[in-house]
N, C-alpha and C positions, 0 to 999 in steps of 0.2 A: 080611743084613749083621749083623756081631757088634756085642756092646757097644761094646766097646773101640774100634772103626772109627767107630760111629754118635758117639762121644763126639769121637773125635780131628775128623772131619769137622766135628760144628759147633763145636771148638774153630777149625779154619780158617776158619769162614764169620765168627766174630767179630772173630777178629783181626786179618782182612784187610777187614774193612767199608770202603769209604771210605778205600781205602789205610791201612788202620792206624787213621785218625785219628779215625774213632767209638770204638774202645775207650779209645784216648788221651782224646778229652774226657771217655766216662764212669769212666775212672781218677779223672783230676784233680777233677772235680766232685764226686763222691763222697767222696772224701779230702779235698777241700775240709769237706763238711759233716761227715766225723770230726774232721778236727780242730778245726772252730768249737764240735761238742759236749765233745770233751775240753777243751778251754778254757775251758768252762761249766758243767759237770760234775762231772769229775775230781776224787776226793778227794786227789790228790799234785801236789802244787806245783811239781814239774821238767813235769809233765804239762800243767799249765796253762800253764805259761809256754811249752813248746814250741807247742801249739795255739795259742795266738793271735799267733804271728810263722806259724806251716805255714800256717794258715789263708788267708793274704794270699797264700803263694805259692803255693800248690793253684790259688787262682782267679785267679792270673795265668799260669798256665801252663794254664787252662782257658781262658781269653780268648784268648792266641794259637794255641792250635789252634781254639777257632773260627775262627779269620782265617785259617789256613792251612784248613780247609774251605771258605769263600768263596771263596778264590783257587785251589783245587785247579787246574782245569781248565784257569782263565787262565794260571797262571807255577805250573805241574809242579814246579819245582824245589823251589818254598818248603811244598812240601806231602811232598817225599818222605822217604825215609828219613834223609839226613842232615841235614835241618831241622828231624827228630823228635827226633833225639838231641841237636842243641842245647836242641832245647823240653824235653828229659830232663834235661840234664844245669845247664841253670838251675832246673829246679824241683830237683833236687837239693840244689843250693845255698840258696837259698831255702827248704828244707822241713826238711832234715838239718844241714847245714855249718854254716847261719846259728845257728841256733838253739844249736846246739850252743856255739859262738863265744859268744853271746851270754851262753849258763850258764856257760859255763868264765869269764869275763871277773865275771862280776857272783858267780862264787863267790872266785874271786880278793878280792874287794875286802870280802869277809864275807858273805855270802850262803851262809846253812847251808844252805837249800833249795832250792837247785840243781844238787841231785844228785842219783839215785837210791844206796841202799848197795851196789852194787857196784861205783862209782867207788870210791868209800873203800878196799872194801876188797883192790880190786885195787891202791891205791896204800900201802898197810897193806903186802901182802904184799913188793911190788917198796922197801919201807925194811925191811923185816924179812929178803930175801933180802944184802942189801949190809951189814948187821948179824951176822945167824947162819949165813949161809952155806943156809939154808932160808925159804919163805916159808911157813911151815906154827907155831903156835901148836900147845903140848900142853895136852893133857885139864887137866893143872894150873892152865897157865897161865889157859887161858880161865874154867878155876872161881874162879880168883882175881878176874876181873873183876868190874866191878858186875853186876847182872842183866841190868839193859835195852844192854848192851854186850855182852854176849855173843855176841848172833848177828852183829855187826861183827868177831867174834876168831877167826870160822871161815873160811878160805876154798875153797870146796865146788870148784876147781878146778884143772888139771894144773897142773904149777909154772910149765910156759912162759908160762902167763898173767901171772905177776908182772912178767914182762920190761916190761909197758906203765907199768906204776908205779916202773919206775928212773930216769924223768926227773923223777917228784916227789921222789926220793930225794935230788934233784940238788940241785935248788931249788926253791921256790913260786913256782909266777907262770901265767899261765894258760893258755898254750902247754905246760904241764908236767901239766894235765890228763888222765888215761888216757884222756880222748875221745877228744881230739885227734889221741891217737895211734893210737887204733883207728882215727878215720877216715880217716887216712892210709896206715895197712896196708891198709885196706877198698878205698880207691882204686886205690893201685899192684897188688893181686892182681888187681881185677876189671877194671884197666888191661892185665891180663898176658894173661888169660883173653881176654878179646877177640879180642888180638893175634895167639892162639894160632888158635883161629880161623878169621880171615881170614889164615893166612900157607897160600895156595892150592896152594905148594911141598911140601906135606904130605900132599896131599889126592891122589888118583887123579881123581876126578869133581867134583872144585870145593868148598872150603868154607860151611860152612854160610851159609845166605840172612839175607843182613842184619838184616833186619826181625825174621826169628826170635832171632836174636841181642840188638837193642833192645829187644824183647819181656821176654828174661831178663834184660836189666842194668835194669831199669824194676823187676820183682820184686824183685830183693837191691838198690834205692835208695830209689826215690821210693812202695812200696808204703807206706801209713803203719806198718802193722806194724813195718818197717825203720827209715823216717827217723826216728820215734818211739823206737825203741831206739836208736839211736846218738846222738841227741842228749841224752837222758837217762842212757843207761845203758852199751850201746854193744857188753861186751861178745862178745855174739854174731855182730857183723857180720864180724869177722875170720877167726872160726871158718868163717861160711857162705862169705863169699868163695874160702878156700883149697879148700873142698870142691869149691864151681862149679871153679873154677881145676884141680882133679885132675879132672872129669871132661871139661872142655876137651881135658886131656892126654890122656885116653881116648880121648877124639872125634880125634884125632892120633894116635894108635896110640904113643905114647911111654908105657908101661909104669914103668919107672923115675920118670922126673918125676911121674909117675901118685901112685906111691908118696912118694914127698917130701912133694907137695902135700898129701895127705889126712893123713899124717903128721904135719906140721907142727901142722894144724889138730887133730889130737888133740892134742897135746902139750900143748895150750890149754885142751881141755876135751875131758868127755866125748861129747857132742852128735856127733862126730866117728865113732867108733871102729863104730858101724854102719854110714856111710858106706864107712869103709874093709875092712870086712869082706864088704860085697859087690864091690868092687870089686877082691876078691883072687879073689872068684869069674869075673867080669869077664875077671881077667889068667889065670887059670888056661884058659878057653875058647882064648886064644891061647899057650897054654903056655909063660906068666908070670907068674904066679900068686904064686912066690915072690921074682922083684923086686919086684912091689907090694907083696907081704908085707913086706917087707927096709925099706923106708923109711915104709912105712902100722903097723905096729907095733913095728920099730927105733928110730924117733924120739921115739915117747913113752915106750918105757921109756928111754931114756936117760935123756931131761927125768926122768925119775923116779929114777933112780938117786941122783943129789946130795942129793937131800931125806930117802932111803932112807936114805946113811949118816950122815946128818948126825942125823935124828931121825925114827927108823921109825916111831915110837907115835902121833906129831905127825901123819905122813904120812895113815895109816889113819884116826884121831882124824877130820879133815878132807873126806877122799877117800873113805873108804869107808862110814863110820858118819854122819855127817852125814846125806849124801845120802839112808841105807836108813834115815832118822828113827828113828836112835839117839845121838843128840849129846845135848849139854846142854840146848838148844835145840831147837826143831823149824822147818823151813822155813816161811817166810810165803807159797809157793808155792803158794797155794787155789783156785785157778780151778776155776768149777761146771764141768767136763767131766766125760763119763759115770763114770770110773775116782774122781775126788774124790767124785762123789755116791755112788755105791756103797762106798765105803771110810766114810763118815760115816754114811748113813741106812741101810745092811742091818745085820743080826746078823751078826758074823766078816767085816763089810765089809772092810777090811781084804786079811785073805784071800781073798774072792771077787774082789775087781780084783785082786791079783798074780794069781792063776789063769788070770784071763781075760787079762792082759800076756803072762805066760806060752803061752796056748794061740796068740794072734796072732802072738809069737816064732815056734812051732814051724812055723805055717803055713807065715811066710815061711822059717824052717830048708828046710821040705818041696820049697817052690819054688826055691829055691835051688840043691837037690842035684840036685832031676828037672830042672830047665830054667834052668842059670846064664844069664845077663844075656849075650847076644853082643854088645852096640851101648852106647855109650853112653848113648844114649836111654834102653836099655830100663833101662840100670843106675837112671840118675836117677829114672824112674818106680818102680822097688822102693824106692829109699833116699825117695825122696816119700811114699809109701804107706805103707813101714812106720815112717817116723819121725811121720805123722800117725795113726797105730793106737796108737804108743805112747803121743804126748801126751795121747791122748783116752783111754787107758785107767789112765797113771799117776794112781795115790793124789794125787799131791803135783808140780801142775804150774802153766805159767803160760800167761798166753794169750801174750805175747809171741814164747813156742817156737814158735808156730806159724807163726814169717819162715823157720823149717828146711824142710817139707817145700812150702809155698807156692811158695819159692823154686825148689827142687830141679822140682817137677814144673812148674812154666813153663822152667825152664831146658831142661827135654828136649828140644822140639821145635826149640831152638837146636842140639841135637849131630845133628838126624834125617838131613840132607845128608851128615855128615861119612864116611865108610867108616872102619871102625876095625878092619879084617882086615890090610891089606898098607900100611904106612907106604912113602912116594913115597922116593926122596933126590933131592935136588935134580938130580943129572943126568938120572934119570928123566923128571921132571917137565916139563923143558924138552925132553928124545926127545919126550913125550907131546903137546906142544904144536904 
């Protein structure tokens, strides 16, 4: 038996424990006890404040699946998969939404410290887009700032991101929050994704198995890594949502929307644009390759364009420099993974982590070309794999990044059902039936 079989096997022996509902309780119990540490802990004060409201609902959403383990056997129903996803999708609420709700309302009212900075400065950018027609600051202007302002004048992401900061632009009040709005993008895609899914008119041999599917929306919500970020800071959730969401479209054989989806989500950030790079590999095995293309790097040079003519130097200054820690500033992005430690404690540290980002790049290059991704699965496990090779070997990362490949490689075994060779059309579907 190979690795990869011996892993995928006892990834099913967990997941299916107890119908599900042993990994569910040691989900919430353990996310229970991060977030009572990050509450106790935590040197940042949006951190603290989200821990001690997630706290209460980790272990209420660990107290009804135990009840739903006592009663498994008796009443089936309250133990199965759609009793899971209500127990999901409250602790959702209770761990992400509420919290969230709670910092946007008490920053409303003065509360400086309830926000991480890229609230700000995604709401920064979306009043600087309705003002200069760009949300991007130049080299000048940002030198004009005070010091300890400076890394608030940069904004290290595609311009589509500013779009969530045009309802601060509008007005203040705390529904104008860029949370808020994240979490509501975050919702309706990963509402979509679902949907996509279970619509079994798509499918030749049946859509993916439910539980596998709870499984992946449980990763991109109630993992704290997630709920954590969206309630603080947020956002990433969007970016990951539209990715799950393009490789849904995969697992459907719909190439084009494929393209959109992962598109979209670059246009927001870069996090995205390796996602979409395999998954032109993906479209190319069904020779599609350039529809995926067509809307997976269509759409963010567009989103680029406006910023382009408006103020090139501003654009670069932000997007390009920034990020390769050449700005004015340097990012606060220090997380001890192996690529930070080696860039800080070798000689030409530095250099030796690009090298080694570098050699990891070429691997997956290597694998790419001799054996593109036929499945959506296998797609989601490369983009898994090699966005967790990256965060551990960049210079200059966060632990946060790590909701991108977490998410993606639980999401897999969500598309394993799906056939992603011969899209059904609905009259098929019903012949086949």
């Amino acid at each position: 038996m190979t690795a990869p079989s011996r892993a995928a096997r006892t990834w099913r022996t967990v997941h299916s424990a107890a119908g599900g509902l042993a990994l569910d309780l040691g989900l919430y119990a353990i996310s229970a006890g991060f977030a009572a540490a990050t509450a106790a802990t935590s040197t940042l004060a949006p951190h603290r404040a989200w821990g001690s409201i997630a706290t209460v609902g980790y272990l209420l959403a660990a107290l009804l699946v135990a009840g739903q383990l006592l009663v498994r056997r008796a009443r089936p129903a309250w133990a199965g998969t759609a009793a899971r996803s209500v127990v999901a999708g409250l602790a959702w609420l209770t761990t992400a939404l509420l919290p969230l709700v709670a910092q946007s309302v008490q920053r409303a009212a003065g509360r400086t410290d309830r926000a991480q900075e890229e609230v700000v400065v995604v709401e920064h950018a979306g009043i600087r887009l309705t003002e200069t027609g760009t949300p991007y600051l130049g080299h000048d202007a940002i030198a004009a700032l005070p010091a300890d302002e400076r890394l608030l004048g940069y904004t290290p992401y595609q311009p589509g991101m500013a779009l969530f900061g045009l309802p601060r632009a509008a007005t203040d009040a705390w529904w104008t929050d860029s949370r808020v709005w994240f979490a509501l993008v975050t919702a309706l895609v990963l509402t979509l994704a679902v949907a996509t899914l279970r619509d079994t008119r798509r499918f030749a041999t049946g859509s993916p198995a439910p539980a596998a599917v709870l499984r992946g929306v449980q990763a991109a919500t109630v993992l704290p890594v997630c709920a954590l970020t969206l309630a603080t800071g947020g956002d990433d959730l969007p970016v990951l949502a539209l990715c799950l969401l393009a490789l849904a479209f995969a697992a459907a054989g719909r190439p084009v929307a494929t393209g959109v989806a992962v598109g979209l989500a670059g246009a927001l950030k870069l996090f995205a644009w390796p996602v979409a790079l395999v998954l032109i590999f993906w479209g190319a095995t069904r020779r599609s390759g350039l529809r995926v293309a067509a809307g997976a790097f269509g759409l963010p040079v567009l989103a680029l364009l406006p910023a382009l003519l408006v103020d090139r130097d501003a654009l670069v200054e932000n997007v390009l420099r920034f990020p390769l820690g050449h700005g004015l500033v340097t990012s606060p992005a220090q997380s001890p993974f192996p690529g930070h430690l080696v860039a800080t404690t070798l000689p030409a540290g530095r250099a030796v982590a690009a090298a080694l980002l570098v050699a990891a790049g070429l691997a997956i290059a290597v694998r790419l070309l001799r054996r593109p991704p036929r499945t959506a699965a296998a797609t989601a496990l490369i983009c898994g794999y090699g966005l967790l090779a990256a965060i551990l070997l960049m210079p200059s990362t966060r632990f946060g990044y790590l909701l991108y490949p977490l998410a993606l490689l639980i999401w897999a075994p969500a598309l394993l059902s799906a056939p992603t060779r011969v899209p059904v059309s609905r009259t098929e579907a019903h012949a086949r039936a």
